[in-house]
C-alpha beads as a LAMMPS data file, in Angstrom:
LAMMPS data file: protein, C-alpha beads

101 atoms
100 bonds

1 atom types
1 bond types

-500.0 500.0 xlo xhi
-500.0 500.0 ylo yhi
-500.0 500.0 zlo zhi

Masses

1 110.0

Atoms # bond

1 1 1 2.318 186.903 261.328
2 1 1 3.697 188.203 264.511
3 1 1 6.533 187.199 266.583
4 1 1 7.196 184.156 268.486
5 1 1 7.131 185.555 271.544
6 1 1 3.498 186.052 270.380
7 1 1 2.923 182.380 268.949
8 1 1 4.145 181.267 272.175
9 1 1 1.552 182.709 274.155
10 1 1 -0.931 181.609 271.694
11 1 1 -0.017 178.273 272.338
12 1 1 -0.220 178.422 275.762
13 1 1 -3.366 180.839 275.996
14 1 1 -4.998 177.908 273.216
15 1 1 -3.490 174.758 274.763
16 1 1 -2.228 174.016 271.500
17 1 1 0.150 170.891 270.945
18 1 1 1.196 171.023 267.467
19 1 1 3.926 173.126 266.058
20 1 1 3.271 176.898 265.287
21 1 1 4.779 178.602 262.558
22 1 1 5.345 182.069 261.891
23 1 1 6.211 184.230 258.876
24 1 1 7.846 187.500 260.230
25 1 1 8.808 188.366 256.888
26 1 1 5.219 187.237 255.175
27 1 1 7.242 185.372 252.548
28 1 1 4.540 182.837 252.294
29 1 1 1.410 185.756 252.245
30 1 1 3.056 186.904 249.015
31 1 1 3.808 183.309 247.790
32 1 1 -0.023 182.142 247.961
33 1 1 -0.935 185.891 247.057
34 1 1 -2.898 187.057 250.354
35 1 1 -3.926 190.431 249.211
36 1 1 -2.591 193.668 251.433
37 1 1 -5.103 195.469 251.839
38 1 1 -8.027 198.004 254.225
39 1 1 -9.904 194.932 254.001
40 1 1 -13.282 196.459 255.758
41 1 1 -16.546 196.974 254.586
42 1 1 -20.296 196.701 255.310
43 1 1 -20.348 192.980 255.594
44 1 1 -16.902 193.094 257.836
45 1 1 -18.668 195.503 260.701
46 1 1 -21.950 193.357 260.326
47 1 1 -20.131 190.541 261.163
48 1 1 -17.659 192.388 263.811
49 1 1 -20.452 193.093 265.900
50 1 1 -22.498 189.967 265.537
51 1 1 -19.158 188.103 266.981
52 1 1 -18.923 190.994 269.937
53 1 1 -22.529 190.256 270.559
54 1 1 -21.580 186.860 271.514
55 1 1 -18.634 187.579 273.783
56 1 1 -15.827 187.447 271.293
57 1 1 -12.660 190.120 271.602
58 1 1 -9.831 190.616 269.444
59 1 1 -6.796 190.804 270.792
60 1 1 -3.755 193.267 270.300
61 1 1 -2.809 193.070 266.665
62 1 1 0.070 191.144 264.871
63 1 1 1.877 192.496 262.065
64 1 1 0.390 193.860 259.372
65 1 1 -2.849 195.432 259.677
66 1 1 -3.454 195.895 256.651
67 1 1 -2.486 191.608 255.163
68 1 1 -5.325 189.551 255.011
69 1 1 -5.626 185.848 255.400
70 1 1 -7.065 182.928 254.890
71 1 1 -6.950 178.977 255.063
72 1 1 -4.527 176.430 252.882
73 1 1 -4.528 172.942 253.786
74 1 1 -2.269 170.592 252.028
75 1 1 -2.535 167.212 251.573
76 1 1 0.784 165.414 250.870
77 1 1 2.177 168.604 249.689
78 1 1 -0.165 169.424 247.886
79 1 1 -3.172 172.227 247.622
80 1 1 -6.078 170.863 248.723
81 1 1 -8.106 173.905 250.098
82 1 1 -7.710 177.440 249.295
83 1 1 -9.446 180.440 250.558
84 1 1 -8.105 183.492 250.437
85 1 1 -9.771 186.398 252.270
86 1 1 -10.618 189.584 250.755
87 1 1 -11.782 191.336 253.570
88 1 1 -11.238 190.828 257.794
89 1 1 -12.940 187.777 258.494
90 1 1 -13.706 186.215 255.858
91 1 1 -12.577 182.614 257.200
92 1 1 -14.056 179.309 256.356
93 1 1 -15.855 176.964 258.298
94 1 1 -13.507 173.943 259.625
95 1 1 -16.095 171.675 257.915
96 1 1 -16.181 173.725 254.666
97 1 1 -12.026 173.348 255.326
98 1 1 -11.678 169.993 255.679
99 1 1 -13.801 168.633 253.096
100 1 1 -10.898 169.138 251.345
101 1 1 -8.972 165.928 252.095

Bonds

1 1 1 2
2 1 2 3
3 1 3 4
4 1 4 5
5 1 5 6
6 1 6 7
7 1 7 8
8 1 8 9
9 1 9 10
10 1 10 11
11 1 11 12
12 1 12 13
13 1 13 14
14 1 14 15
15 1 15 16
16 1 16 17
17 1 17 18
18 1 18 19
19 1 19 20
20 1 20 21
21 1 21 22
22 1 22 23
23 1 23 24
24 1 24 25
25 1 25 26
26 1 26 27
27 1 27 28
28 1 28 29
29 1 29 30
30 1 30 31
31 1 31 32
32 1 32 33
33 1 33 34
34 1 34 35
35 1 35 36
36 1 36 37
37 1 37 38
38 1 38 39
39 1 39 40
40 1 40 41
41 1 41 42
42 1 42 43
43 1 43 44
44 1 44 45
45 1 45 46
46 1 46 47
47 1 47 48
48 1 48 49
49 1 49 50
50 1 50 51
51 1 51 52
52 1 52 53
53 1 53 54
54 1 54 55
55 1 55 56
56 1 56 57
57 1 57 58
58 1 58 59
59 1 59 60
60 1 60 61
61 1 61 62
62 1 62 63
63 1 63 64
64 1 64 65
65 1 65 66
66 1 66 67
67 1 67 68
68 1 68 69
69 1 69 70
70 1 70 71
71 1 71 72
72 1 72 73
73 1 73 74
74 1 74 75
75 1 75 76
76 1 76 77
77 1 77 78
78 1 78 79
79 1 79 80
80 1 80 81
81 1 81 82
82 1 82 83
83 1 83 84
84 1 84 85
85 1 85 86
86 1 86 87
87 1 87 88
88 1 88 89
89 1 89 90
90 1 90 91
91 1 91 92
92 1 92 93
93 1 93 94
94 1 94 95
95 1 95 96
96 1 96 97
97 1 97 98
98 1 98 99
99 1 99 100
100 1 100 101
């Protein structure tokens, strides 16, 4: 989500060389059924702090704050990782990601 004023400065901030996409409208979050949601709980402040503990800040909000995420890889077009997050920060490892192809 966000703008692309926004993804622009990610890529920049990142030094990212690939293409960015964006979803201003979050056509694809409803698509792949990314819930909308609070999204906190116990295990979401454990891990908030044990990322601030090791120098990690989030940065100003995009979109939603209430639309969770997730990872989806495709492979050839198709699905061939899936994880969709229930709460803030419940991301995948890239390993756990990429085993997968």
């Amino acid at each position: 989500m966000g703008d692309a004023k926004s993804a622009l400065e990610f890529s920049k901030k990142y030094d990212i060389s690939f293409p960015i996409y964006i979803d201003m409208s979050r056509a694809s979050y409803e698509l792949f059924e990314f819930p909308v949601q609070l999204g906190i709980g116990i295990s979401t402040i454990f891990k908030a702090k044990q990322h601030f503990d090791k120098g990690f800040r989030q940065g100003a909000t995009q979109g939603s704050v209430l639309q969770q995420g997730g990872e989806i890889l495709f492979d050839n077009g198709e699905i061939a990782f899936k994880n969709i997050a229930q709460k803030a920060g419940e991301h995948r490892d890239l390993e756990e990601i990429l085993s997968g192809l």
